[in-house]
C-alpha positions as CSV (number, residue, x, y, z in Angstrom):
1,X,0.0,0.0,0.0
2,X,0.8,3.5,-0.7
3,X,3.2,5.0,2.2
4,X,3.0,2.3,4.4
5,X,5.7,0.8,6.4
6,X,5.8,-2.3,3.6
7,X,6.0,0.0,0.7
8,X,9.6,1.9,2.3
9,X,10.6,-2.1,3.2
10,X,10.4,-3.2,-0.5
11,X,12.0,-0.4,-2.4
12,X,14.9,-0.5,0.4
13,X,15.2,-4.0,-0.7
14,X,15.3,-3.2,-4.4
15,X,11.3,-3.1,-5.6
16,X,10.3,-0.1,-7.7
17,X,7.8,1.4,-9.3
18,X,6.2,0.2,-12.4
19,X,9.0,-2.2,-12.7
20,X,8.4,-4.6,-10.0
21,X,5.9,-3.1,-7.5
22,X,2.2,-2.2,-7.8
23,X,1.5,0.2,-5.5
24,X,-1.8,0.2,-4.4
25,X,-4.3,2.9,-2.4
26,X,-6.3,-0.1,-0.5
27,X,-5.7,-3.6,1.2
28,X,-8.8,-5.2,-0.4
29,X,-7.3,-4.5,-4.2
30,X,-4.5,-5.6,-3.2
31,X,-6.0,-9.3,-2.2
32,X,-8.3,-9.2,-5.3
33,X,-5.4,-8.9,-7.8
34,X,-3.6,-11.6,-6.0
35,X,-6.9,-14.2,-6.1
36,X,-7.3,-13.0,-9.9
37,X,-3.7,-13.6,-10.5
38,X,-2.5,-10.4,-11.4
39,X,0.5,-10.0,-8.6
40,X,2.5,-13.2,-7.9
41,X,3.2,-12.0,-4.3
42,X,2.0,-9.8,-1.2
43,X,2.8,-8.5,2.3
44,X,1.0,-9.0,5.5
45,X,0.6,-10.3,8.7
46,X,-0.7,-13.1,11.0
47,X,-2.6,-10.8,12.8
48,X,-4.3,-9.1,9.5
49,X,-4.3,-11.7,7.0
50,X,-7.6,-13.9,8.1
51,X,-9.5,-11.0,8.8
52,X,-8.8,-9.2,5.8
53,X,-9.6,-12.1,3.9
54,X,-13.2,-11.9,5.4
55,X,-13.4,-8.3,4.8
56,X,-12.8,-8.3,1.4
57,X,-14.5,-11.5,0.4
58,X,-12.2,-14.4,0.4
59,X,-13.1,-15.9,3.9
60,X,-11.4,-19.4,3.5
61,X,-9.1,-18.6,0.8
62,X,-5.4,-19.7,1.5
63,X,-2.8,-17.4,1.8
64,X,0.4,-19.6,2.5
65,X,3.8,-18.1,4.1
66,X,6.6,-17.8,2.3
67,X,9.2,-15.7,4.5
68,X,9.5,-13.3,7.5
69,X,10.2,-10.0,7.0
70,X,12.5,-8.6,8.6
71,X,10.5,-5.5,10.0
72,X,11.9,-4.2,13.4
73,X,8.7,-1.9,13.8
74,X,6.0,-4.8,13.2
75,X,5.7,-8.2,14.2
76,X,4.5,-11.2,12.1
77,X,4.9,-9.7,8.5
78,X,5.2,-11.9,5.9
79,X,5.5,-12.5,2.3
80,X,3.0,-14.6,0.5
81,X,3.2,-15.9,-2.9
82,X,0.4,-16.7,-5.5
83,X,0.4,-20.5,-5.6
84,X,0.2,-20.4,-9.3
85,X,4.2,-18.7,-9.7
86,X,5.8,-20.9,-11.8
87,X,8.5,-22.5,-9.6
88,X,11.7,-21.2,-10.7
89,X,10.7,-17.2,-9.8
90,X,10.4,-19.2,-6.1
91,X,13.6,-21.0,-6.4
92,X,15.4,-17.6,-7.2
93,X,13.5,-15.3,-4.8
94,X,14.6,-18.0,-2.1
95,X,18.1,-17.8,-3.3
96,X,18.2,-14.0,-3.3
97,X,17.7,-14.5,0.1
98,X,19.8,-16.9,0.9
99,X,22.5,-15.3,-0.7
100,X,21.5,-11.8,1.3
101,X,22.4,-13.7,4.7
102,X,25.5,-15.4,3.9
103,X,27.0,-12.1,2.3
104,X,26.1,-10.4,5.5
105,X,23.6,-8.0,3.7
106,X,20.4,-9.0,4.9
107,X,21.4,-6.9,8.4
108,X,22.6,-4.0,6.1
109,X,19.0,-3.8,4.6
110,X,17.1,-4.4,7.8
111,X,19.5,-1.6,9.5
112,X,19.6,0.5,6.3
113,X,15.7,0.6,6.8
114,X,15.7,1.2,10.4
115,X,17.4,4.2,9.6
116,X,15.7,5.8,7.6
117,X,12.4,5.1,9.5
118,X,13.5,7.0,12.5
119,X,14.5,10.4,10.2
């Protein structure tokens, strides 16, 4: 969502604009596009995700966790996937990852953003 807390996570991590990243004004367009298969992944929480569902008419529909975000000011964020991304996007988002923590970079990110959220 627009000027959110995830929005300032994912272009710290390298998302942009109309390259990668939809950004969107409401939660409830952002579920519908991911149940009609127009964005292969979103953000939320534990806390947020069932009842949103509800809200926004997919009571029932499974949302499946990929990863923890690293998000110092929030608790329980994660990033889901559409279960229809082919495979290999998976297999190299998972890697990116992977390859953030054993280069030491994931902490750079997470303290890069923690910086700049307390400007």
């Amino acid at each position: 969502m627009r000027n959110s807390i995830y929005e300032q996570f994912v272009e710290t991590i390298g998302f942009s604009d109309g390259k990668n990243l939809l950004k969107v004004s409401h939660s409830y367009e952002c579920l519908n596009l991911f149940f009609k298969n127009k964005i292969e992944l979103i953000i939320g929480s534990d806390l947020s995700f069932d009842y949103q569902l509800t809200q926004y008419g997919h009571p029932g529909r499974e949302v499946v966790k990929l990863v923890e975000l690293p998000l110092n000011d929030t608790l329980g964020n994660y990033l889901a996937l559409n279960k229809n991304i082919p495979i290999d996007v998976v297999e190299r988002l998972q890697s990116s990852y992977e390859k953030l923590i054993a280069q030491g970079k994931l902490d750079f990110f997470i303290e890069q953003y923690s910086n700049t959220n307390t400007k």
